[in-house]
C-alpha positions in Angstrom: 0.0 0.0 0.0 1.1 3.9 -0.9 1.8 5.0 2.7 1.7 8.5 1.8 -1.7 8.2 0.8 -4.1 10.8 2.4 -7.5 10.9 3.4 -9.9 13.3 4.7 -12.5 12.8 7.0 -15.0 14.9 9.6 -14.7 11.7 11.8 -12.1 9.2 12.4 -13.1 6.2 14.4 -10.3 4.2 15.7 -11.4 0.2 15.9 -13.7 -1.8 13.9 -15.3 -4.2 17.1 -18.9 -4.2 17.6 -18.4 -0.1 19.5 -16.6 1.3 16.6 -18.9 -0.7 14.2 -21.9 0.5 15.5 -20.8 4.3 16.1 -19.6 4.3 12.4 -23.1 3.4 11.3 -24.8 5.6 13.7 -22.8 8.4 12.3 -23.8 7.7 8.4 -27.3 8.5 9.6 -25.8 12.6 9.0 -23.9 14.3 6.1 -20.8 13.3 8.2 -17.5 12.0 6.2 -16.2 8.9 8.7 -13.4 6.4 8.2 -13.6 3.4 10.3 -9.7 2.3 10.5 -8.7 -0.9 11.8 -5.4 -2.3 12.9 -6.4 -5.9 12.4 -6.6 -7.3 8.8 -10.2 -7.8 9.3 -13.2 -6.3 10.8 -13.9 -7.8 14.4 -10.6 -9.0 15.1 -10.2 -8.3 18.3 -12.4 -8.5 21.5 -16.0 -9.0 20.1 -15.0 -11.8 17.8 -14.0 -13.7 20.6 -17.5 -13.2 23.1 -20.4 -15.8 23.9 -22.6 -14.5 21.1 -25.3 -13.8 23.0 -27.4 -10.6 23.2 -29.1 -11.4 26.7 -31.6 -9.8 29.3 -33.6 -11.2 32.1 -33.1 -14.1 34.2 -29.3 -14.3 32.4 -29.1 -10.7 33.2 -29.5 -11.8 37.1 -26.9 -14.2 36.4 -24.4 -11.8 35.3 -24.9 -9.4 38.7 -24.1 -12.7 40.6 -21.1 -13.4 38.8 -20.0 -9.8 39.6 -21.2 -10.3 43.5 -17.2 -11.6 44.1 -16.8 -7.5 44.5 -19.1 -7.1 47.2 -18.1 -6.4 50.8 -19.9 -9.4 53.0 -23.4 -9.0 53.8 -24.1 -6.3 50.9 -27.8 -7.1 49.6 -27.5 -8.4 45.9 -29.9 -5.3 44.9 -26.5 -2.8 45.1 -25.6 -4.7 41.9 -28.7 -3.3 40.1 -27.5 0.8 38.8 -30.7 1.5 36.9 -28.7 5.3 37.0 -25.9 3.9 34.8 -26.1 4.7 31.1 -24.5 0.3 31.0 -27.5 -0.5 32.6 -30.1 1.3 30.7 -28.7 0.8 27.7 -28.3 -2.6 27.6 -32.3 -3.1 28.3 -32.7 -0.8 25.6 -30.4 -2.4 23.0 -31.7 -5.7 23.7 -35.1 -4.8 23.2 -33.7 -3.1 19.8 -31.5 -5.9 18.3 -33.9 -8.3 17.1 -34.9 -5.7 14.7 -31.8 -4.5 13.6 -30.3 -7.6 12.8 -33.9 -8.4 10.9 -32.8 -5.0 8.6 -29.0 -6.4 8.6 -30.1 -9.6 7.1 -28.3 -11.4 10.4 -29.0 -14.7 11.0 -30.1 -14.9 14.5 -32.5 -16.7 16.9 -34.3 -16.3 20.4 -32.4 -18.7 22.5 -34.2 -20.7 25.6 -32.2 -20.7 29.1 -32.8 -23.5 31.4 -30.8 -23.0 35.0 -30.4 -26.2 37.0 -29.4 -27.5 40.1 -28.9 -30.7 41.2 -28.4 -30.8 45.0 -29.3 -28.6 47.8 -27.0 -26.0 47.6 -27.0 -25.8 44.1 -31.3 -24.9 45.0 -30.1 -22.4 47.6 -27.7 -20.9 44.7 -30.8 -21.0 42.1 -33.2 -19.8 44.6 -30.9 -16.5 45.2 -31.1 -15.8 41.5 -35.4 -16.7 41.3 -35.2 -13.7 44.4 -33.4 -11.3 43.0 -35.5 -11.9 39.5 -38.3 -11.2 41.5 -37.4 -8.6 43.7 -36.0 -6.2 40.7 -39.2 -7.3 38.6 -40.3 -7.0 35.1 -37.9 -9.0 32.4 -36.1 -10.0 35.5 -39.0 -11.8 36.6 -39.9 -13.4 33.9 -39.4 -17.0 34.4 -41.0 -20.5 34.8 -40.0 -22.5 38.3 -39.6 -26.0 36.4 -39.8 -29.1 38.6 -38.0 -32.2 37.4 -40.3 -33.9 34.8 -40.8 -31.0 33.4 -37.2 -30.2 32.9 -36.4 -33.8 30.8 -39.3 -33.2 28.8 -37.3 -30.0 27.4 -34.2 -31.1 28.2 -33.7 -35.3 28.0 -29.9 -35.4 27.9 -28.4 -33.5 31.0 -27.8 -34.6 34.1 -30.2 -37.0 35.7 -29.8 -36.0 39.2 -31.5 -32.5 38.2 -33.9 -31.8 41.4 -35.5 -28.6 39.6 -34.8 -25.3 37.4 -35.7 -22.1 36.0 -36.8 -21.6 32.5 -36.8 -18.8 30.1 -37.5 -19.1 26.4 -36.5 -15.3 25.0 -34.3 -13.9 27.5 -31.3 -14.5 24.6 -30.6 -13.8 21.5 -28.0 -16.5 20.1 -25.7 -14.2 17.1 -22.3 -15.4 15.5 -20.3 -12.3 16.5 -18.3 -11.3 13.6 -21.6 -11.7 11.5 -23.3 -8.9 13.1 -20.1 -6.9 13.5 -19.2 -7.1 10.0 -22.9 -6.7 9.1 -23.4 -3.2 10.3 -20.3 -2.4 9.1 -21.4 -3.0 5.7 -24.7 -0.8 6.3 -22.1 2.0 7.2 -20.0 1.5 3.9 -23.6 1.5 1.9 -24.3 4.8 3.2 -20.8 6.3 3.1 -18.5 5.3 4.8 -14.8 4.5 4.4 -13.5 1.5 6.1 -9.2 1.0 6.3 -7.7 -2.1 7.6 -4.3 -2.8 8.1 -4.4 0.5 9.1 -2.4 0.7 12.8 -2.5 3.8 13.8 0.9 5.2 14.7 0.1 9.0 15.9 -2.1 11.5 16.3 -1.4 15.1 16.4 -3.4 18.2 16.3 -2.7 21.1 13.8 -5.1 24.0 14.6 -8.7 22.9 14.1 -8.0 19.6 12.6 -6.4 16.4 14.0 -4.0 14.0 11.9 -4.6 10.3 12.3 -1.4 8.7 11.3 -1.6 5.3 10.1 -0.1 1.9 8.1 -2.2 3.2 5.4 -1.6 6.9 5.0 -2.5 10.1 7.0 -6.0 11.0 7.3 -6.8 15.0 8.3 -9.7 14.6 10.6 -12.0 17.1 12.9 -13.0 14.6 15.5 -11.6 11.3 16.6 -13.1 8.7 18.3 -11.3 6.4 20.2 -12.9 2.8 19.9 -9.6 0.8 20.1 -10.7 -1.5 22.9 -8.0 -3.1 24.4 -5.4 -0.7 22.9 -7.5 2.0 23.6 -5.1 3.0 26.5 -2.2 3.6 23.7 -4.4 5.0 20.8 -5.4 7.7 24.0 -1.7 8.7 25.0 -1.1 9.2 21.3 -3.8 12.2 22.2 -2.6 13.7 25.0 -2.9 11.8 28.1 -5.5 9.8 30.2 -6.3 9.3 33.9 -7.2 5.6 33.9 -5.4 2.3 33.0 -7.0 -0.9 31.5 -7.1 -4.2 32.8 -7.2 -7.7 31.3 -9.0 -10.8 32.1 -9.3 -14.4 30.4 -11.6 -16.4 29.6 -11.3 -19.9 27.7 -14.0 -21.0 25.3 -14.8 -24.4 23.6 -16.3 -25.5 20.4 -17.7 -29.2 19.5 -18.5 -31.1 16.8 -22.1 -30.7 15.2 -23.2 -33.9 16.1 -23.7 -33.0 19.5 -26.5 -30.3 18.3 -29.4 -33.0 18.9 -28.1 -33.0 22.8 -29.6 -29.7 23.2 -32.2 -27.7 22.8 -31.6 -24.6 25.1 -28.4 -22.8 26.9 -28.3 -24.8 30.0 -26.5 -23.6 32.5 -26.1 -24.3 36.8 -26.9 -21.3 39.0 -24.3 -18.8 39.0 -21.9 -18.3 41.8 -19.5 -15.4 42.2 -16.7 -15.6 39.7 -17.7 -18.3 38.2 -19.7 -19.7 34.7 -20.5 -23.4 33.7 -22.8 -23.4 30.6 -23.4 -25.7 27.5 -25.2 -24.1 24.8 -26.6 -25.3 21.0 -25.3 -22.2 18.6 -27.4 -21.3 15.6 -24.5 -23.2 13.2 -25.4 -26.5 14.8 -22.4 -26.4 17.0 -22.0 -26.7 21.2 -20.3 -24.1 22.2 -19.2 -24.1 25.9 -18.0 -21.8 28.6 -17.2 -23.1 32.2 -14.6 -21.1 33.9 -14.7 -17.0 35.1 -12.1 -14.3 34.0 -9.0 -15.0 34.8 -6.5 -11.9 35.6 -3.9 -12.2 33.1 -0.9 -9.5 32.7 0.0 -10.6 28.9 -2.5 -7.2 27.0 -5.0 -7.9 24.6 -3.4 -10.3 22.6 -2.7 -12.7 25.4 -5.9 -15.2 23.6 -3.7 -18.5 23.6 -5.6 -21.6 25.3 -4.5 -23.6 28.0 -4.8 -27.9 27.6 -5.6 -28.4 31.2 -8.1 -25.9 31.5 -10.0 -27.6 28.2 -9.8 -30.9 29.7 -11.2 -29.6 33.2 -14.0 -27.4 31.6 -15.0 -30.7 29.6 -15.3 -32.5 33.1 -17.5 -29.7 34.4 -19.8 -29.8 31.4 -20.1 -33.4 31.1 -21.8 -32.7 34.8 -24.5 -30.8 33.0 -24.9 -33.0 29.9 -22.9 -36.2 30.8 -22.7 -37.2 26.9 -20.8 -35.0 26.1 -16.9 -36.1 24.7 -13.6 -34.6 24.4 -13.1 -36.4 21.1 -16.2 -33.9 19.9 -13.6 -30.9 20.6 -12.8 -29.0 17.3 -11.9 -25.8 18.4 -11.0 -24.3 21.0 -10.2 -20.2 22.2 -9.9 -17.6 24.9 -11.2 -13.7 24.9 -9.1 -11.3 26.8 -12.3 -9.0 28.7 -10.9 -5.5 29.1 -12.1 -3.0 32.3 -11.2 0.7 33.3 -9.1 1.5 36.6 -11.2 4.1 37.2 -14.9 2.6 37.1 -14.2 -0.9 36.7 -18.5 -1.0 36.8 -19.2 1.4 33.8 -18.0 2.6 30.9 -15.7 5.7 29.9 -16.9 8.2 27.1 -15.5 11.8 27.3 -13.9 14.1 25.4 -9.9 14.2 26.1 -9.1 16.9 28.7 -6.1 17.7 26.7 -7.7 17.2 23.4 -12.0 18.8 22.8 -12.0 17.1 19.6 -10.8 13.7 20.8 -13.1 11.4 21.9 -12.5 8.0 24.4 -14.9 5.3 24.1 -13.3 2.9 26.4 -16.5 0.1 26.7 -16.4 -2.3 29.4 -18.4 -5.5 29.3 -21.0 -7.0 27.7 -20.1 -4.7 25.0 -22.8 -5.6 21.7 -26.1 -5.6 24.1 -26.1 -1.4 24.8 -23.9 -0.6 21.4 -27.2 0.7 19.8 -27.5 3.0 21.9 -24.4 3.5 23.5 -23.3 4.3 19.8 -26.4 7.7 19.4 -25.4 8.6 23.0 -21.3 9.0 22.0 -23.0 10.8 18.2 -25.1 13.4 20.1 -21.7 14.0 22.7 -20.1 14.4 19.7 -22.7 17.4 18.4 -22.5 18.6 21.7 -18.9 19.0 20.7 -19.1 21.1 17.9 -19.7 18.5 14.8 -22.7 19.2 12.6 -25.3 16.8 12.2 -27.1 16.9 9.2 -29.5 13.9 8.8 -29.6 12.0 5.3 -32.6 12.1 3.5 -31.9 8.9 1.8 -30.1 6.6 5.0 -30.8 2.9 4.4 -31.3 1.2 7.1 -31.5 -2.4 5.5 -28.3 -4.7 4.1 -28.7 -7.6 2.6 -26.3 -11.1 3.7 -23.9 -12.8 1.6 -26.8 -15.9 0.2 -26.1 -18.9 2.6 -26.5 -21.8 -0.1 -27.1 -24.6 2.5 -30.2 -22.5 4.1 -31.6 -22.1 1.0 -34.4 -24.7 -0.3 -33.8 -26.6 -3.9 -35.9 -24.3 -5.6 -33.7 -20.8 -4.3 -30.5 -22.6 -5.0 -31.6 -23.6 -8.6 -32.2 -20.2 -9.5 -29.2 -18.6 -7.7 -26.9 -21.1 -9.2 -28.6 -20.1 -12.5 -27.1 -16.7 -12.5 -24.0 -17.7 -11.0 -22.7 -21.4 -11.6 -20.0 -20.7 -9.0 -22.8 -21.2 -6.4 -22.8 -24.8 -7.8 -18.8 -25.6 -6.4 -18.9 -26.9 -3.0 -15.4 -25.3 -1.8 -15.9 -26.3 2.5 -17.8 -29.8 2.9 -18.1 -29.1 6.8 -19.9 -25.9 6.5 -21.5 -26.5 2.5 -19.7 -23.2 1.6 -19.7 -22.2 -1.9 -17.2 -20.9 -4.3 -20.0 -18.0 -5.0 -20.0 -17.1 -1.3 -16.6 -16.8 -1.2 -15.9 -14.6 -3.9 -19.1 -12.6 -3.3 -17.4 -12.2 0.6 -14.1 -11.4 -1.3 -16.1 -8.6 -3.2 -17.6 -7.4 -0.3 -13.9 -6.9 1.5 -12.4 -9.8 2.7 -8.8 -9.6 2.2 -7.4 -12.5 4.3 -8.7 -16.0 5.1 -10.2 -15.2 8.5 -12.5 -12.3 6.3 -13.7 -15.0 4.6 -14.5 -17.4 7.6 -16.0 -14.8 9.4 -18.4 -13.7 6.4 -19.1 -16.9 5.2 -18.5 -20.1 7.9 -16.0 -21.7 5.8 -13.0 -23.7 7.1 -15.0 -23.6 10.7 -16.2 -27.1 10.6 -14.7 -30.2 11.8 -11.7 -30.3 9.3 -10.8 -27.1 10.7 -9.8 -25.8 7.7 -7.5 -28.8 6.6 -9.2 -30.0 3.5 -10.7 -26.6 2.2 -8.5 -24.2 3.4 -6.2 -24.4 0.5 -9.0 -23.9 -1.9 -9.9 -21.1 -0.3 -6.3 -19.4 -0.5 -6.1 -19.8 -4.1 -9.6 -18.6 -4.6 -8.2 -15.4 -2.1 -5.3 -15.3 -4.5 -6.9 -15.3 -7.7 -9.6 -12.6 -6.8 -7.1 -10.6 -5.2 -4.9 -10.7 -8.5 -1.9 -11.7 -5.8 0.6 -15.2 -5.3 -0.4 -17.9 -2.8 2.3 -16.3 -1.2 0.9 -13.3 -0.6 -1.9 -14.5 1.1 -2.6 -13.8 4.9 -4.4 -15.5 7.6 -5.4 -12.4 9.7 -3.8 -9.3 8.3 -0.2 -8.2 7.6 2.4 -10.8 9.1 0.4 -13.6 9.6 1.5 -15.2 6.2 -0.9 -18.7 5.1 1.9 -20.5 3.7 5.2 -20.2 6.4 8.3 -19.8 5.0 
């Protein structure tokens, strides 16, 4: 790339996760030029690729305060974890009552998700009961749940644990979403209704030069009036380049595991035992037919952002733990396994930080703490309308679109849909991935959309994400990458610059 290449731009938003993602499109709503850099080689590489994929409220919501009662002094009544005041809090009701929408514009594949909490002994009823109390006791969505006795729970649930004494059920409190899908799918809405998205683009400094800003990066300068800081995990560094902050990030861990399709009759709903301070055990059935499954909590760790390498013993061990809610369940089903690094403030480790720089009125921080997709609707108009409290003009667009439409998903389709799309375009024919029934025609249509690396293309499309793990198609894929691109096999990249598909 021509690193003297420049660009202008009213806004710069620095970090293409779900919280850059989502102010970029909240921003094309107005006559406002934005470029959406990225340092990654791909939309969503960071934090929000790596999350649950869940969009929750409710009873799971109640779970979540529990997890975070580890910070209580003794004695404190669970209620303290409740901050209806805090922006989190309100927006994360709102944005879950938003999404399902939204990702019905987007063309998102997405589902409502049924949550079955269980317990299997007396303390484990003592544990569930806490969470039933507090549902009840804050009210509304929060109480929203079915006490299920034990018949009951095997006529929804046959294959967990036999020694279940009782449960609590909820069939809509979350929405099951495949991360990068959404991410990269209002992303897209953004680019249909102007904006400029760079990746590969690091940024390497920022400086101010009268009324404008200058957002160095791998890609070229770009003059800018405002910048937001969405960076996540970096957005510590990407703030200093600015002038200065008066809080420090910190990293957690947590380890997640992926099996084999053939599980996906096991389950029927995210089942999960009661929640206890610090700690998560939960199997769930994801809308691509896979388990997915998270036992553990956040553990500290000292290695940054990019610290997401796995640990074998902790795989084997979470296994054991989930086999305790559905015994079936085997190690030699394991085809993938990886961690997300969770990132929190020093200075309100229970909220978020957006402000304006103190050093800097036309730099903004947007330092967003967990869960980060659930409030980035409107977390994303709130950080817009600081932002025209900070001088930028907003002119609405007479002619936004609010709807995109999805790469075609071949094996979703019915005989009749793939007849006629193959009709157009006999590359829809070519099976490229056998695990996931991907299509040369996705791939090239994900290519066209942006996809410059091999994880761009597993993220848009599911390919090389099956049991094969990409052994079998994943060279296909690079020489399709290749030829589209007009570059040698050599040239191809996993994840962005250095991360070469063929090793030297």
């Amino acid at each position: 790339m021509n690193k003297q290449k420049k660009f202008d731009a009213d806004v710069v938003v620095i970090g293409a996760g779900i919280t850059g993602a989502s102010i970029a499109r909240e921003l094309s709503k107005y006559n406002v030029a934005t470029i959406l850099v990225e340092k990654g080689g791909e939309l969503c590489a960071g934090a929000t690729k790596v999350t649950l994929g869940n969009i929750y409220s409710g009873i799971n919501y109640v779970g979540s305060m529990i997890l975070k009662s580890v910070m209580l002094p003794p004695g404190t009544p669970l209620t303290q974890l409740y901050h209806p005041e805090y922006n989190i809090t309100k927006w994360n009701e709102q944005g879950f009552d938003e999404w399902d929408t939204v990702l019905d514009d987007l063309d998102i594949k997405h589902k409502f998700l049924p949550q079955l909490i269980l317990a299997k002994d007396e303390e484990q009823i003592k544990e569930m009961n806490m969470t039933a109390d507090l549902g009840k006791e804050l009210g509304g969505k929060f109480a929203d749940f079915k006490e299920l006795e034990r018949d009951e729970i095997f006529d929804l649930e046959p294959h967990v644990n036999k020694d279940v004494m009782a449960g609590l059920y909820a069939p809509d409190h979350v929405i099951e979403i495949f991360p990068p899908e959404v991410v990269i799918g209002v992303a897209e809405n953004a680019v249909q209704n102007g904006v400029q998205v760079l990746v590969n683009a690091e940024v390497t400094g920022i400086t101010q030069n009268g009324d404008y800003q200058i957002v160095e990066t791998a890609q070229g300068n770009i003059e800018t009036r405002y910048v937001v800081n969405a960076a996540g995990g970096w957005a510590d560094r990407v703030a200093d380049m600015a002038g200065g902050r008066d809080w420090n990030l910190t990293y957690n861990k947590s380890q997640l595991i992926i099996l084999h399709n053939r599980n996906r009759a096991l389950l029927k709903s995210l089942v999960r035992w009661p929640m206890m301070p610090g700690k998560v055990q939960m199997v769930l059935p994801r809308d691509d037919d896979y388990i997915l499954i998270s036992v553990g909590g956040y553990d500290p760790t000292d290695g940054g952002p990019a610290d997401s390498g796995t640990m074998g013993d902790k795989i084997f061990s979470s296994m054991d733990i989930a086999r305790t809610l559905v015994p079936s369940l085997s190690n030699e089903d394991i085809i993938s396994t990886f961690a997300g690094v969770r990132v929190f403030n020093t200075r309100d480790v229970e909220n978020h930080i957006l402000e304006f720089s103190p050093v800097n009125p036309r730099f903004f921080n947007a330092v967003v703490r967990l869960p980060g997709i659930i409030g980035a609707l409107p977390l994303a108009r709130h950080v817009v309308s600081m932002l025209a409290d900070g001088g930028l003009q907003l002119v609405s667009k007479s002619d936004f679109q609010p709807k995109r439409k999805a790469i075609p998903r071949v094996k979703d389709l019915s005989n009749t849909e793939r007849d006629q799309l193959i009709a157009k375009d006999a590359k829809y024919g070519r099976i490229i991935c056998r695990c996931e029934q991907v299509t040369e025609g996705e791939i090239v249509e994900a290519i066209r959309r942006g996809a410059v690396t091999l994880d761009g293309i597993k993220f848009r499309t599911r390919a090389m994400m099956g049991r094969c793990q990409s052994n079998f198609c994943g060279p296909k894929v690079a020489n399709i990458l290749a030829r589209e691109l007009g570059v040698s096999l050599n040239e191809v990249m996993q994840k962005g610059t250095n991360s070469k598909y063929l090793s030297s």
